[in-house]
N, CA, C and O atoms as a GROMACS GRO file, in nm:
protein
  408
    1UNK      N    1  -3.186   0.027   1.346
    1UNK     CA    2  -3.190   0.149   1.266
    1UNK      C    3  -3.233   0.115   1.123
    1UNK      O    4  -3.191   0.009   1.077
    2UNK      N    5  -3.323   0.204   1.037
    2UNK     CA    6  -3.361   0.170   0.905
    2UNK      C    7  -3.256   0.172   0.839
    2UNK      O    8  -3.149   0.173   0.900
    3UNK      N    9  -3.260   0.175   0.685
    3UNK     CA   10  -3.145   0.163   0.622
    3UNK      C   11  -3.082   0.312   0.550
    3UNK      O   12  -2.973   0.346   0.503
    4UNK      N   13  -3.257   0.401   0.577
    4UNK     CA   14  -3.187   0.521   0.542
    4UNK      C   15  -3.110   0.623   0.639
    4UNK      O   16  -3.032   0.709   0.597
    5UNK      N   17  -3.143   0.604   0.773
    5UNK     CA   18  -3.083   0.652   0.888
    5UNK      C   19  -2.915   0.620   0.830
    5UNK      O   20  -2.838   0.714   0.808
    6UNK      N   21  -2.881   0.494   0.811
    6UNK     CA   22  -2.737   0.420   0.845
    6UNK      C   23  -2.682   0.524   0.694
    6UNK      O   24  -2.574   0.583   0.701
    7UNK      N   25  -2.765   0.534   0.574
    7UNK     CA   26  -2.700   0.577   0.459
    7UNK      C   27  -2.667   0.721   0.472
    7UNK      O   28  -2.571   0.785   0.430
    8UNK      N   29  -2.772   0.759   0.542
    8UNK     CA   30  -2.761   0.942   0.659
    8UNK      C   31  -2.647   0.962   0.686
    8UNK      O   32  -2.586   1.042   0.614
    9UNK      N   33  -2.572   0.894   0.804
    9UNK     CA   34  -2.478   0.916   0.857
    9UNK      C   35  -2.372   0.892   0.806
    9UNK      O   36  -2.281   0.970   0.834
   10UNK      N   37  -2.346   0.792   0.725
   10UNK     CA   38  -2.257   0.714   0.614
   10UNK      C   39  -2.190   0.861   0.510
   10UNK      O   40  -2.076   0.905   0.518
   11UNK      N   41  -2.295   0.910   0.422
   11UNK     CA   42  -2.278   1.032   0.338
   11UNK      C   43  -2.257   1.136   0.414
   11UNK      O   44  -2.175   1.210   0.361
   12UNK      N   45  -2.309   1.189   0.553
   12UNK     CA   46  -2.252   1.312   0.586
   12UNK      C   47  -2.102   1.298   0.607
   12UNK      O   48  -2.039   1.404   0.612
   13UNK      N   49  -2.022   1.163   0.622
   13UNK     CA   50  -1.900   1.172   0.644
   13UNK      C   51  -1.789   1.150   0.529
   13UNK      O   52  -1.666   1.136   0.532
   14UNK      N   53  -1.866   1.154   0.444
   14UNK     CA   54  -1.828   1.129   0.308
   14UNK      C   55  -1.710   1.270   0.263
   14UNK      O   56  -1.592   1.273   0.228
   15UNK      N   57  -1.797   1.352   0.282
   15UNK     CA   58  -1.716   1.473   0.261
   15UNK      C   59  -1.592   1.531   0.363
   15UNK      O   60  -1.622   1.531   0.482
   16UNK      N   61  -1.500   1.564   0.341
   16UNK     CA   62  -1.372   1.550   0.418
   16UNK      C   63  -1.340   1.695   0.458
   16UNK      O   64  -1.348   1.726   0.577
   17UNK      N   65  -1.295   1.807   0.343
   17UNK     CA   66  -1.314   1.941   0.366
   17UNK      C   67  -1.274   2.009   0.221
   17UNK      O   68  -1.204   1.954   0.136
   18UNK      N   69  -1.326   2.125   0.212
   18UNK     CA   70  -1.336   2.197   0.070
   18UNK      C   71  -1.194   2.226   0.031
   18UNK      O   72  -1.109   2.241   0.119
   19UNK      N   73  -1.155   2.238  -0.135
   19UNK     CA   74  -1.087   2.246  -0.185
   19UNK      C   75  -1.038   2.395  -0.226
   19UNK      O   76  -1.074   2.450  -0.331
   20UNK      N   77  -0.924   2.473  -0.098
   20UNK     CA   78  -0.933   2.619  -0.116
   20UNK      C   79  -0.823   2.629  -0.231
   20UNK      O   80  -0.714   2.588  -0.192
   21UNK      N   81  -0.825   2.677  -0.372
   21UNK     CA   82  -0.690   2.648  -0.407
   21UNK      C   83  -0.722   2.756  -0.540
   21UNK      O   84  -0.832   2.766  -0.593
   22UNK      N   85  -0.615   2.822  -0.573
   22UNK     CA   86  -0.634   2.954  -0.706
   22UNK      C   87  -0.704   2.887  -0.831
   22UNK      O   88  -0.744   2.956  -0.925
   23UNK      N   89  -0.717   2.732  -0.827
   23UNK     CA   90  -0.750   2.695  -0.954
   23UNK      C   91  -0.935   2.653  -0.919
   23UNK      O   92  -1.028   2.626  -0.994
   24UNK      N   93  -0.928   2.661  -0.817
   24UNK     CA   94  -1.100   2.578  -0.740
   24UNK      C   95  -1.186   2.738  -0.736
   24UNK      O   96  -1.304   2.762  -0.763
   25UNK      N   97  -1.085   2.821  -0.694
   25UNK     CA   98  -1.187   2.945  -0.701
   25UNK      C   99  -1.210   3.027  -0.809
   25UNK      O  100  -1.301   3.110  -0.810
   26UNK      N  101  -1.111   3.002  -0.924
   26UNK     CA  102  -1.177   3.037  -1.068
   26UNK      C  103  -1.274   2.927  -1.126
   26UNK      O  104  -1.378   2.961  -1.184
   27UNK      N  105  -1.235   2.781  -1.108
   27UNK     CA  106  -1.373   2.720  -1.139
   27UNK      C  107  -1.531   2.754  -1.046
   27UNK      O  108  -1.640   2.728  -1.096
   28UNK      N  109  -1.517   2.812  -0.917
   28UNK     CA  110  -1.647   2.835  -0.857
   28UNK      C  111  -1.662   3.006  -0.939
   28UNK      O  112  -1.779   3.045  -0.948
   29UNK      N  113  -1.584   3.076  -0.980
   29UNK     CA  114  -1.632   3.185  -1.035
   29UNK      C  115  -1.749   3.153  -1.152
   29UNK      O  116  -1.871   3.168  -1.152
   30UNK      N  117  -1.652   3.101  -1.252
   30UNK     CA  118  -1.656   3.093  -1.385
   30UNK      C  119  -1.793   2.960  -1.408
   30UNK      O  120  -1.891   2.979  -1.481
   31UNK      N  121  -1.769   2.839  -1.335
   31UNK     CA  122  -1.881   2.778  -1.361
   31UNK      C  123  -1.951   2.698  -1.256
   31UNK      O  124  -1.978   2.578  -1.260
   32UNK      N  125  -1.990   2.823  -1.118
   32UNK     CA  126  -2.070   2.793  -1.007
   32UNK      C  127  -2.052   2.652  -0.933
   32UNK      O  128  -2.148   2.594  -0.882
   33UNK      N  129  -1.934   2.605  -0.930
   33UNK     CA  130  -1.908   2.458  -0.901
   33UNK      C  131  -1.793   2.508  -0.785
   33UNK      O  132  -1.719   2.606  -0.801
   34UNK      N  133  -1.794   2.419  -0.664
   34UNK     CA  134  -1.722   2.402  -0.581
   34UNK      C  135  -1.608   2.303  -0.519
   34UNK      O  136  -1.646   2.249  -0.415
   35UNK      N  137  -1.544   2.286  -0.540
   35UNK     CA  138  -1.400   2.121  -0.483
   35UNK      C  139  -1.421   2.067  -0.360
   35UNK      O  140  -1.407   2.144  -0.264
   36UNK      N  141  -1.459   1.927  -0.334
   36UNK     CA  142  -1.429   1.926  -0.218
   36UNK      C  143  -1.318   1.789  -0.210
   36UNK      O  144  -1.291   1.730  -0.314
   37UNK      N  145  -1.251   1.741  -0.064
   37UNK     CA  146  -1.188   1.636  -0.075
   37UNK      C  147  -1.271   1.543  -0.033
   37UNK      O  148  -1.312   1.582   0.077
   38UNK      N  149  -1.328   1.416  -0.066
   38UNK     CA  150  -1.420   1.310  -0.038
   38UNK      C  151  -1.333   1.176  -0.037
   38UNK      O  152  -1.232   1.140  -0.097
   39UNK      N  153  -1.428   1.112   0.073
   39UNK     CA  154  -1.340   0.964   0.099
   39UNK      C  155  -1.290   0.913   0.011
   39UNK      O  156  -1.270   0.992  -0.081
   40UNK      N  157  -1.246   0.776  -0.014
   40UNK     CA  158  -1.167   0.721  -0.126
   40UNK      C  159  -1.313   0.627  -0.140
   40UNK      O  160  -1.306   0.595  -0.258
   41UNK      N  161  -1.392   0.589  -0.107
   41UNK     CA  162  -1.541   0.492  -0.114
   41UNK      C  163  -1.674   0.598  -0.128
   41UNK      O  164  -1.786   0.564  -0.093
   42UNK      N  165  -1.645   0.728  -0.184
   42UNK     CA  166  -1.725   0.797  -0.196
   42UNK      C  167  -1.787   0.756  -0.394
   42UNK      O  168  -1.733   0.727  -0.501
   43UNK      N  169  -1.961   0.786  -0.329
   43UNK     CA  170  -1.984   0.796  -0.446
   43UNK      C  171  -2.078   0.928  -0.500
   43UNK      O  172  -2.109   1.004  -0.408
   44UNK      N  173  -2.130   0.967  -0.635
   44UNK     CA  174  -2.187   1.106  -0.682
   44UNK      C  175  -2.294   1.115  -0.589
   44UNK      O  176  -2.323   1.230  -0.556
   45UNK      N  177  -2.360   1.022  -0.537
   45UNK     CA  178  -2.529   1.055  -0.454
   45UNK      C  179  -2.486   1.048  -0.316
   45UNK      O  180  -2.542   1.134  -0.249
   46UNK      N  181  -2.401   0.973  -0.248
   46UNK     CA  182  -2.369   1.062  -0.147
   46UNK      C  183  -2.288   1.143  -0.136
   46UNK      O  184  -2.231   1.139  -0.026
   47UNK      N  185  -2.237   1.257  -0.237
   47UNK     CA  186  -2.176   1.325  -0.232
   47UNK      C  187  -2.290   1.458  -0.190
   47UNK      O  188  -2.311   1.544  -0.104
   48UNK      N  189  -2.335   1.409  -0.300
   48UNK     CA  190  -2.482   1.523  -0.308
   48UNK      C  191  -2.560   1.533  -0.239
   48UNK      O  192  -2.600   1.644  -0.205
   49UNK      N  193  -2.613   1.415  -0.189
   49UNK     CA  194  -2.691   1.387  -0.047
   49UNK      C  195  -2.636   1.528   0.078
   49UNK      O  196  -2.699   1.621   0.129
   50UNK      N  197  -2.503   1.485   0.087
   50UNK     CA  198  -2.405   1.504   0.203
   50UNK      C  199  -2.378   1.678   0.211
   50UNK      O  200  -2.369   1.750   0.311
   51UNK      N  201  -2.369   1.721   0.041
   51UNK     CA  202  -2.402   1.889   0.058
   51UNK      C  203  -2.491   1.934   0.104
   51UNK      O  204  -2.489   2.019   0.193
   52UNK      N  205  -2.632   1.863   0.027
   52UNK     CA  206  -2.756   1.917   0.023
   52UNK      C  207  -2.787   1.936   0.152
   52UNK      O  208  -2.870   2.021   0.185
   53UNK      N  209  -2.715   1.847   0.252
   53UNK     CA  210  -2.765   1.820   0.424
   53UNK      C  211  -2.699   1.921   0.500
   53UNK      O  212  -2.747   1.975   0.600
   54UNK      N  213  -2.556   1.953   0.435
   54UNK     CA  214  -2.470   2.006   0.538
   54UNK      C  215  -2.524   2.166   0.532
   54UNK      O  216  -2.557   2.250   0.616
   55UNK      N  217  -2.517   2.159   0.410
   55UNK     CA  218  -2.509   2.345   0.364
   55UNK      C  219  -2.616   2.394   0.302
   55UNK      O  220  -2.613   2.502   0.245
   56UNK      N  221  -2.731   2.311   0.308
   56UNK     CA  222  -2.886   2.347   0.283
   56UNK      C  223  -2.886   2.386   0.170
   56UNK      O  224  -2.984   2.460   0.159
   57UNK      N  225  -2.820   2.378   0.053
   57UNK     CA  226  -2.819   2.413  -0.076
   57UNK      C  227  -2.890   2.319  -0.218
   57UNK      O  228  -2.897   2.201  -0.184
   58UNK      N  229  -2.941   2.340  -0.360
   58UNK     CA  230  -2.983   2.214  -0.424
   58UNK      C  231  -2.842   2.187  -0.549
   58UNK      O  232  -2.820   2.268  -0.639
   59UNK      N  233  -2.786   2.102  -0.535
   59UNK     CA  234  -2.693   2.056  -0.629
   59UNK      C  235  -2.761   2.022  -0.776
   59UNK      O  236  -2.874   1.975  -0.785
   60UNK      N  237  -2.687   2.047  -0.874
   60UNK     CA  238  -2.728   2.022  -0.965
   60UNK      C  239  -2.649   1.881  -1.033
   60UNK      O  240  -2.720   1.790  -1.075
   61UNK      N  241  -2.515   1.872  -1.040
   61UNK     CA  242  -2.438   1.757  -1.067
   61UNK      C  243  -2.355   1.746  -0.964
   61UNK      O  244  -2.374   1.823  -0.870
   62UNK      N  245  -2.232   1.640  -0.954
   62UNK     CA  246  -2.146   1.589  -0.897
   62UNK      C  247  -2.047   1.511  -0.988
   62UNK      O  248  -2.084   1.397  -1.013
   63UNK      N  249  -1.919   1.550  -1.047
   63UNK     CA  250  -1.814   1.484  -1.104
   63UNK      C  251  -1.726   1.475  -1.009
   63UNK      O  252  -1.708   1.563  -0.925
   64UNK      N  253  -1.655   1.352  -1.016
   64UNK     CA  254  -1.544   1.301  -0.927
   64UNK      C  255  -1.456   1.248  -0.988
   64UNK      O  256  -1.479   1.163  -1.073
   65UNK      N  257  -1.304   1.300  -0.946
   65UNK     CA  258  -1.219   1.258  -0.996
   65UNK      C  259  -1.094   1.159  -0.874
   65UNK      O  260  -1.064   1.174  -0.755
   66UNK      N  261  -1.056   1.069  -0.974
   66UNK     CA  262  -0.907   0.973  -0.865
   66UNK      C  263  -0.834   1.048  -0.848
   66UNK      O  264  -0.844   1.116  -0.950
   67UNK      N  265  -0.740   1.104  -0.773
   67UNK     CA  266  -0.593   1.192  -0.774
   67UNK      C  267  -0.522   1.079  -0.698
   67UNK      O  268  -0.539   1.043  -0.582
   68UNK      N  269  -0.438   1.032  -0.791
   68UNK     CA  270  -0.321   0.937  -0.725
   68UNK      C  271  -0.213   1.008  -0.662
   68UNK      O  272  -0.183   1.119  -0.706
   69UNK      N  273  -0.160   0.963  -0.578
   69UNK     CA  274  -0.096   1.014  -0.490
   69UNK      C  275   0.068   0.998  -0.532
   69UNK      O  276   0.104   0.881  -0.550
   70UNK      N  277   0.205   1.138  -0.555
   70UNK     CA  278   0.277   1.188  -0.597
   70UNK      C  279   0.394   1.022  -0.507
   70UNK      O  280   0.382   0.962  -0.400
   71UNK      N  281   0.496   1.010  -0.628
   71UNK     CA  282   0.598   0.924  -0.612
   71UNK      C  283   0.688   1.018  -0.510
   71UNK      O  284   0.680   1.137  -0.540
   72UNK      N  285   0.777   0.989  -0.388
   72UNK     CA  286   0.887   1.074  -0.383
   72UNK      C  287   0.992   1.042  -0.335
   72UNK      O  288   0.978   0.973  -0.234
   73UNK      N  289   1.121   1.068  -0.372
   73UNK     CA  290   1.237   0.992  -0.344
   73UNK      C  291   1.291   1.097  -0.213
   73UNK      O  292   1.270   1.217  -0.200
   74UNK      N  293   1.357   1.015  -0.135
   74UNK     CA  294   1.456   1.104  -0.026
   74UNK      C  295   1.596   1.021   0.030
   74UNK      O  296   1.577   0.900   0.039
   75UNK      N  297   1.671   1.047   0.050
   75UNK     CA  298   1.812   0.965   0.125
   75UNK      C  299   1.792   0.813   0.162
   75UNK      O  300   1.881   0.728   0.169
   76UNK      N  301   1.651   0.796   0.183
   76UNK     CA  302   1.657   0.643   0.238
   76UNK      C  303   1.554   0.571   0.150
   76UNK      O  304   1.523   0.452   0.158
   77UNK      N  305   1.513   0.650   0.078
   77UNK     CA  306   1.439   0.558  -0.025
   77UNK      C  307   1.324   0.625  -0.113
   77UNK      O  308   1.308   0.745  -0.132
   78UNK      N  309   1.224   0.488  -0.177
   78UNK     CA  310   1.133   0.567  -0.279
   78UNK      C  311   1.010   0.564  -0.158
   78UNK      O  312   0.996   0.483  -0.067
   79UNK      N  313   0.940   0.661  -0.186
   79UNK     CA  314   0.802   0.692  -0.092
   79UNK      C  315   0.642   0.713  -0.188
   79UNK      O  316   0.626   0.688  -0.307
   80UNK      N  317   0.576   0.747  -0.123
   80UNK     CA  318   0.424   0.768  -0.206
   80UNK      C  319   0.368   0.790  -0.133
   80UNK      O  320   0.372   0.750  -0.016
   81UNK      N  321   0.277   0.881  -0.200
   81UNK     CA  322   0.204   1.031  -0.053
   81UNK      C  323   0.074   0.888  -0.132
   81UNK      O  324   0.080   0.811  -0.228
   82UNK      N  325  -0.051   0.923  -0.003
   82UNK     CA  326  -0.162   0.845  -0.042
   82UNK      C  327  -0.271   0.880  -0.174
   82UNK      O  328  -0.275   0.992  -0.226
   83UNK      N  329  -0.339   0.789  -0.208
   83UNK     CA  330  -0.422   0.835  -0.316
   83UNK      C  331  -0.550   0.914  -0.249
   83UNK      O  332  -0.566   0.917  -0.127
   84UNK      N  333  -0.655   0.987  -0.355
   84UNK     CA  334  -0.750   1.029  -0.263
   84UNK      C  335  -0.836   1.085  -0.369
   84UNK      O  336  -0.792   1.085  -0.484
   85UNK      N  337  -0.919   1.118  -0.351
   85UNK     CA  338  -1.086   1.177  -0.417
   85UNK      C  339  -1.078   1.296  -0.410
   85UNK      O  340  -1.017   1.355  -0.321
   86UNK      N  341  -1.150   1.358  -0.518
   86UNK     CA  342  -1.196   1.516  -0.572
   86UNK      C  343  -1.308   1.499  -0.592
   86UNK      O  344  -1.339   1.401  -0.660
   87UNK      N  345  -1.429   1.602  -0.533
   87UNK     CA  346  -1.550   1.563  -0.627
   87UNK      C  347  -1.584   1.775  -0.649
   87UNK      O  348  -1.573   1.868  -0.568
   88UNK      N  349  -1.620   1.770  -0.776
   88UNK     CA  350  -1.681   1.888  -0.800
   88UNK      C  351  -1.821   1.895  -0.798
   88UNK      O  352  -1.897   1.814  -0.851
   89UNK      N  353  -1.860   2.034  -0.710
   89UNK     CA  354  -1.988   2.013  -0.673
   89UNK      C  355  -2.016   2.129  -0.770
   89UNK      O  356  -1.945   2.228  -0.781
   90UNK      N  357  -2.169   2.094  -0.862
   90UNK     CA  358  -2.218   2.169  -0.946
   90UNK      C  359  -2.377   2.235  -0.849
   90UNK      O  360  -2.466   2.171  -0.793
   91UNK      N  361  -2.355   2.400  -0.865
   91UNK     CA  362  -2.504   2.382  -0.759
   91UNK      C  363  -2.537   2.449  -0.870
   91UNK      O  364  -2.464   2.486  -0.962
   92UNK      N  365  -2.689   2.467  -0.851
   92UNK     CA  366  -2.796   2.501  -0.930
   92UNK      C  367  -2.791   2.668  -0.919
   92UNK      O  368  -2.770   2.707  -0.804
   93UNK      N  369  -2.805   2.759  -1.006
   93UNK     CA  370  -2.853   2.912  -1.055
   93UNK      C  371  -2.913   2.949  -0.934
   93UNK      O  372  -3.010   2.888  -0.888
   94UNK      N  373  -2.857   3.053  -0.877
   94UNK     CA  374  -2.885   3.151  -0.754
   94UNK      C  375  -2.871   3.096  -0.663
   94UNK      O  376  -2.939   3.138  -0.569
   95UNK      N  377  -2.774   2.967  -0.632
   95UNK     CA  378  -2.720   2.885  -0.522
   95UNK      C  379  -2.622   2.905  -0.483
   95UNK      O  380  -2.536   2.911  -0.570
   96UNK      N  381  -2.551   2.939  -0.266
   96UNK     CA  382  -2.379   2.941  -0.328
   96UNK      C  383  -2.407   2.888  -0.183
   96UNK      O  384  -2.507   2.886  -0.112
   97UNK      N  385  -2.237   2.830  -0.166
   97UNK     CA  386  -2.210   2.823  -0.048
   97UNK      C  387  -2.104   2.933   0.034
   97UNK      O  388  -1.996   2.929  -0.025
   98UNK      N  389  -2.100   3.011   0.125
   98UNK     CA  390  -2.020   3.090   0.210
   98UNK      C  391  -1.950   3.014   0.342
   98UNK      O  392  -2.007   2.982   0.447
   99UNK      N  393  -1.796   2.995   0.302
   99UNK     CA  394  -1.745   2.947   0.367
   99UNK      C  395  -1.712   3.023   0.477
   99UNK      O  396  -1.682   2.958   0.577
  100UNK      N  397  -1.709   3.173   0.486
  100UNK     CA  398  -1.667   3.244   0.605
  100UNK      C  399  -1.714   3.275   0.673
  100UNK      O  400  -1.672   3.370   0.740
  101UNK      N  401  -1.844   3.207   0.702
  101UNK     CA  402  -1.969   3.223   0.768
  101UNK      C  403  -2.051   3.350   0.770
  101UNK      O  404  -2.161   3.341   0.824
  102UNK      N  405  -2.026   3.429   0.737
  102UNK     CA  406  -2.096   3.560   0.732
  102UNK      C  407  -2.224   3.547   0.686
  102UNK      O  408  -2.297   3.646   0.676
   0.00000   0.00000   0.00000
């Protein structure tokens, strides 16, 4: 297989599933950007790659953020939920994605 085939398949799995949450859908109001959850080895170009493929849309940026994962104590001890990736997807003017398929 070439090397862009292997980077193909690599980035479409990159992306994990969208970020539905009261604070993700005033940022897609307010500044056309979308949340998604992405691997922990994800990077901005296959993030973008991986939209542009899934949901036929043109991205304009990609910021990603670490979210470390919450300490928590219970009866038998200290615990820690896992760490994990945010990436905000910026699409370009008269671009959207429809998650409810309609």
């Amino acid at each position: 297989m070439s090397a862009l085939i292997k980077n193909t398949d690599k980035s479409l799995q990159t992306v994990l599933a969208p970020q539905i949450t009261e604070k993700a859908t005033m940022i897609a109001d307010k500044n056309n950007q979308i949340a998604f959850k992405v691997t922990k080895d994800a990077t901005k170009s296959e993030v973008k790659m991986a939209i542009e493929t899934m949901f036929k849309v043109e991205v304009n940026s990609v910021n990603i953020l670490n979210i470390n994962g919450k300490t928590k104590r219970s009866r038998t001890g200290m615990g820690k939920r896992n760490d994990w990736k945010k990436a905000y997807v910026c699409l370009k003017p008269g671009q959207e994605i429809n998650f409810t398929g309609e």
